[in-house]
C-alpha positions as CSV (number, residue, x, y, z in Angstrom):
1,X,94.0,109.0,151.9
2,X,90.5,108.5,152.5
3,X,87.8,105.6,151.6
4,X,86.6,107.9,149.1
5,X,89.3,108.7,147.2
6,X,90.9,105.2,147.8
7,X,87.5,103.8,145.7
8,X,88.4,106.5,143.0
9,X,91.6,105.7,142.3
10,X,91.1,102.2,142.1
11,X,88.1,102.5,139.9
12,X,90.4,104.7,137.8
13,X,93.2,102.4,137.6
14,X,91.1,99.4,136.7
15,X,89.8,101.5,133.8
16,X,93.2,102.2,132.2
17,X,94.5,98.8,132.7
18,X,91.5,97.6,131.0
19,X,91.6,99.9,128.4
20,X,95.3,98.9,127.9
21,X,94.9,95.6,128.1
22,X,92.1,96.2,125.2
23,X,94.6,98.1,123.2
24,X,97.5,95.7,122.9
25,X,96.1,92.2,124.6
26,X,92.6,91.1,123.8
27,X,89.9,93.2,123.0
28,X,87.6,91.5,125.7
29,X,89.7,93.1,128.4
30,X,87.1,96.2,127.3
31,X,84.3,94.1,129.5
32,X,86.4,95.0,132.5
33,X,86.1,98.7,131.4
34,X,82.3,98.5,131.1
35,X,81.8,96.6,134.6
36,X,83.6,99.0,136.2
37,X,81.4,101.6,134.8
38,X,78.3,100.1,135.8
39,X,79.7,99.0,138.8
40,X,80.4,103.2,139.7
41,X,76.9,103.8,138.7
42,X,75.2,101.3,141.1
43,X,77.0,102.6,143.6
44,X,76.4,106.1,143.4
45,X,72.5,105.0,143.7
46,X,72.5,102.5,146.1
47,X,76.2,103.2,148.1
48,X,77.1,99.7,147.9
49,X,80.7,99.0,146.7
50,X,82.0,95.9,147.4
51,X,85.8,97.7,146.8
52,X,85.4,100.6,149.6
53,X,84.4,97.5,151.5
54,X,87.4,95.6,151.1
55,X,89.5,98.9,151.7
56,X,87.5,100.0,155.1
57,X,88.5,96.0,156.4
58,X,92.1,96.7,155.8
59,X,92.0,99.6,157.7
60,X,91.8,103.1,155.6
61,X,90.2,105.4,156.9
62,X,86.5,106.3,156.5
63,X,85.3,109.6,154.0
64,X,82.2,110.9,153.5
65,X,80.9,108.9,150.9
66,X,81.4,105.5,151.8
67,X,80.8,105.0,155.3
């Protein structure tokens, strides 16, 4: 698996949890879904993502998105 698709599984994963945990825990767990958003959109405009990051230190391998 590469950085790439690393990041966007994550960011998938963090928006259904959140969207579960909106459901059936609190409905503040939707603030999670909406940073996540707006954390995908600032990085597709300035390539900084502080989770491809984090995965590219333990060791997955580079895509070519987030280098």
């Amino acid at each position: 698996m590469t950085l790439d698709r690393a990041v966007m599984m994550f960011a998938g994963f963090m928006i259904l949890l959140s969207l579960a945990l909106g459901t059936w825990a609190s409905p503040w767990w939707y603030l999670l879904t909406a940073f996540v958003g707006l954390n995908m959109m600032q990085a597709s405009v300035t390539g900084f993502c502080p989770a491809a990051m984090l995965f590219k230190r333990i060791g997955i391998r580079p895509g070519t998105v987030f280098v």
